[in-house]
Residue, then its C-alpha position, 0 to 999 in steps of 0.5 A: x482511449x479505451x472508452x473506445x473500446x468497450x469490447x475488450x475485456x478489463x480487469x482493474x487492481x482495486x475497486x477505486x482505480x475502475x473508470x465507471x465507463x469501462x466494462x470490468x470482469x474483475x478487480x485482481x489486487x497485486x500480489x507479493x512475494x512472502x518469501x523475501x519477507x520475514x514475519x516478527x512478533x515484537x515490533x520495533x520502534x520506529x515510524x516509518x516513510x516507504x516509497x517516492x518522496x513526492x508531494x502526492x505521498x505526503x512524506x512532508x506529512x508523515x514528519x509532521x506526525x512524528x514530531x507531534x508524537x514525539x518518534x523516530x521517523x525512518x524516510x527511505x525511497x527515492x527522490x523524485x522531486x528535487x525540489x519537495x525534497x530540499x524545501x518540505x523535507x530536509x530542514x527537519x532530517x536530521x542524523x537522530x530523531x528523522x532520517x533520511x537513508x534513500x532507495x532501499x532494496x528488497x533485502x534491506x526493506x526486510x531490515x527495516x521493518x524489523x525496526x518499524x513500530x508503524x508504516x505512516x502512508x499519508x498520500x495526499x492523491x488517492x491510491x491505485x494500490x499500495x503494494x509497500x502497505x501489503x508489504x509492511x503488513x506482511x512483516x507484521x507492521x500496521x500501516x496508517x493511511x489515509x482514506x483515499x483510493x484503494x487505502x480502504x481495500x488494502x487495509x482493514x481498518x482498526x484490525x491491520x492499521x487505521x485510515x485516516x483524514x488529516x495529520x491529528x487522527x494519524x497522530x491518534x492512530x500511531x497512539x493506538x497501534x498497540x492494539x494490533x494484532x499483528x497476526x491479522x496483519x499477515x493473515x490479511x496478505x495472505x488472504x488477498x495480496x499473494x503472488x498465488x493469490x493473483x495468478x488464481x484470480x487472473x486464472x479465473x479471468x482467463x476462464x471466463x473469457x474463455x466461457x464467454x467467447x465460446x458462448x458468442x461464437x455458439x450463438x453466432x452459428x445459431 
């Protein structure tokens, strides 16, 4: 539908998520609010799911991870297919080492993070963009991704978390966390994924809308 319309002005969140057709201005990165999430400088020690239980966000795999390495896994999100759920995941949630605890607002995902050691984002689609990686990073929590869509832009690798491809290098990945500084976590989201941060982008994208409109109508009177 919008190939037909090549004449209208386009932005995307992130660079993966561009149709290669479409003419875009600029990619503008969602942006979070800081202020209802607190920065901590010793991490918990949790593992941790956030987001849709669904077989694209690999939350089957973020338990795989946690058994091989032997660490809690906090699951919170809703349910939005039954199914995965009852067949992939809830033979291994148990009320001790994989926890099941469901959707969680704002206020409580900020008490969860302070328990979290690392956020696992292991979708098996690729990521238009992740705002809970943005999120986890904010609060000073490393995230583990894998590689695909807009992972690579949110995160940078081996300083704010690690990409990976399958479940043995996140394995590897969660062995190395310690490494983090979580300082540069925050810095990242600061940087890039603020709510100022997309109002000026989008600011900019008004501005140059502006410059070319008036530019096509100076050139129209010529």
């Amino acid at each position: 539908v919008y190939r037909d319309h090549k004449d209208t002005y386009y932005t995307s969140i992130s660079d993966s998520d561009r149709d290669k057709e479409l003419p875009y201005l600029a990619t503008v990165y969602n942006g979070i609010d800081l202020s209802n999430i607190t920065f901590r400088e010793k991490p918990g020690d949790k593992l941790v799911f956030l987001g849709r239980i669904h077989l694209d966000k690999g939350t089957h795999l973020a338990i795989e991870v946690a058994k091989k390495c032997g660490k809690d896994l906090i699951i919170a999100g809703i349910i939005q297919d039954q199914n995965y759920f009852d067949n992939l995941l809830k033979p291994h949630i148990n009320d001790s080492s994989i926890q099941y605890i469901g959707p969680v607002n704002p206020v409580q995902r900020d008490a969860l993070f302070k328990e979290t050691y690392t956020v696992l984002h292991l979708n098996t689609i690729p990521e238009r963009f992740g705002l809970v990686m943005a999120e986890a990073m904010a609060a000073s929590v490393p995230v583990i991704a894998m590689d695909l869509g807009s992972c690579r832009e949110v995160i940078a690798d081996g300083e704010t978390g690690y990409l990976v491809n399958n479940v043995k290098e996140a394995e590897e990945a969660v062995k190395k966390i310690e490494l983090i500084d979580r300082h540069k976590c925050l810095q990242r989201v600061e940087e890039n994924f603020t709510i100022d941060r997309m109002v000026a982008n989008y600011e900019k994208v008004y501005e140059e809308i502006f410059r070319i409109e008036v530019k096509k109508r100076q050139k129209g009177k010529n």
